[in-house]
Phi, psi and omega in degrees: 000138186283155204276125160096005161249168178250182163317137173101003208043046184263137177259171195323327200278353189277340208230057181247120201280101200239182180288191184264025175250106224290316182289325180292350193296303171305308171292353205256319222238297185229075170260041185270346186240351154247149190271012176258038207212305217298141143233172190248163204299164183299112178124314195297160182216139154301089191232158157100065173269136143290142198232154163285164159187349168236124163229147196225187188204136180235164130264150178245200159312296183251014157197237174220143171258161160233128184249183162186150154293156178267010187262133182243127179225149199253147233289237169196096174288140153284135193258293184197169202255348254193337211288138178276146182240343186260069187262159168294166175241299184210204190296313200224048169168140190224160188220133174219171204213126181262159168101238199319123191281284200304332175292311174355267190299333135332284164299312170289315181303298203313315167273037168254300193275359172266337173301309169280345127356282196292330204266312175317317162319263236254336154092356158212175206262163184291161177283184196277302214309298185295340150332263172309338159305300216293319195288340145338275155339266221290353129348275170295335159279346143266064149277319193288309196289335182299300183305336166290350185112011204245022196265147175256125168219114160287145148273117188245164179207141164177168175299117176252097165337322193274009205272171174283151186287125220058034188229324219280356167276125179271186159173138182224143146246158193217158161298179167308296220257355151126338186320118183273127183225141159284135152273134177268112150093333187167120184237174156214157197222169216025202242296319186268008191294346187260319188275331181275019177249322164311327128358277179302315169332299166284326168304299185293155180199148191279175187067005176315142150293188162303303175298279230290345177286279193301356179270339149330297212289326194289326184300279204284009154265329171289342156293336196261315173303335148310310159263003182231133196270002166248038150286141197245130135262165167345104197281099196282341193305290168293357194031058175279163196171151179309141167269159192225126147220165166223128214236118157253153177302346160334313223141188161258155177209109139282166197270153176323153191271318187317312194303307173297315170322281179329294173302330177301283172335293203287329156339287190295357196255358140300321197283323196285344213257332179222096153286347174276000185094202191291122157272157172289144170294096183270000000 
């Protein structure tokens, strides 16, 4: 047996008492495996990446929804039609996501494997609050490749037990540089993200049902893809459609492809009689 390992072939660092963080774990020991670490060389900068871009989150009667549009465009060419921006995090929290596609899509596995991580370490699962802190942090540690032309801005969303009854859908947005900020009612985040919160300004309202939630979300990613052209809206031709998911206390649940279908239509078909959408209610 090699000197500094154990039965099994584990070296000395599995069974060293360090924190329940799966990333720091990496960083201390191999961080040659995580790609959110890497920088590129000095004077490089990235370009011609594929980026994501507009994803938003509301709250609802009974939680919170998260949408993302399907488009990834390469400076500008569309890079694809198809991307998923909406993934679960765990059981009661998603992360969706505007930049880089490939760190992106990175970031998001790794924290999925740092939430489950903390609960085997540690035997329960973090609150949403410390949820958004860890995803913060890892953040911050792709500040070097964000400067480069590498950036990432997640969305984060999920249920809190601990929250007041019809309070309990959250949503934290965050910076370059890891900073956490809580959201009231809706936020959005990349390139069309100025035309959906505008949107949302008018649309939201508290106590939305599920439908009326998601018809919002599906409205003001269609504004912004409207004024943003690497914004992707509802492909009916190819039948491509807005990701929807929603977190209750139930779980994550995405919605059903009919169902986004279904709501995707009767939108645009709204849309021939008001292509500018829905006025606000005064």
């Amino acid at each position: 047996m090699a000197r500094g390992e154990h039965e099994g072939g584990l070296g000395e660092e599995f069974f060293t008492p360090g924190s329940s963080s799966f990333t720091e774990f990496l960083a201390a020991h191999r961080p040659g495996l995580l790609s959110t670490r890497r920088v590129l060389p000095d004077g490089v900068r990235a370009e011609g990446v594929p980026h994501g871009t507009t994803v938003l989150a509301l709250t609802y009667r009974d939680g919170v929804l998260i949408a993302g549009d399907r488009r990834a465009t390469m400076g500008n060419l569309i890079a694809q039609r198809d991307l998923e921006k909406v993934h679960p995090a765990d059981d009661h929290t998603a992360v969706a996501f505007a930049g880089s596609v490939g760190l992106a899509l990175d970031l998001v596995k790794l924290y999925q494997v740092e939430l489950a991580h903390f609960e085997k370490i540690e035997g329960i699962p973090m609150t949403l609050a410390a949820k958004a802190t860890r995803l913060a942090t890892m953040i911050r540690g792709n500040l070097a490749q964000a400067m480069q032309g590498l950036a990432v801005v997640p969305l984060l969303a999920g249920h809190d037990p601990a929250g007041p009854e019809g309070g309990r859908g959250r949503i934290f947005a965050f910076d370059l540089a890891g900073g956490r900020y809580e959201k009231s009612g809706f936020h959005a985040e990349g390139s069309g993200s100025p035309y959906a919160r505008g949107a949302l300004k008018k649309l939201y309202r508290p106590g939305m049902t599920r439908r009326e939630a998601a018809l919002a979300a599906l409205q003001a990613l269609y504004d912004a893809a409207d004024d943003d052209s690497a914004t992707g809206g509802p492909d009916l031709t190819r039948r491509i459609y807005p990701v929807v998911s929603v977190i209750t206390e139930d779980g994550f649940e995405r919605l059903a492809e009919a169902e986004t279908e279904r709501l995707s239509r009767e939108m645009v078909e709204q849309r021939h009689a008001r292509p500018d959408g829905p006025n606000a209610a005064v």
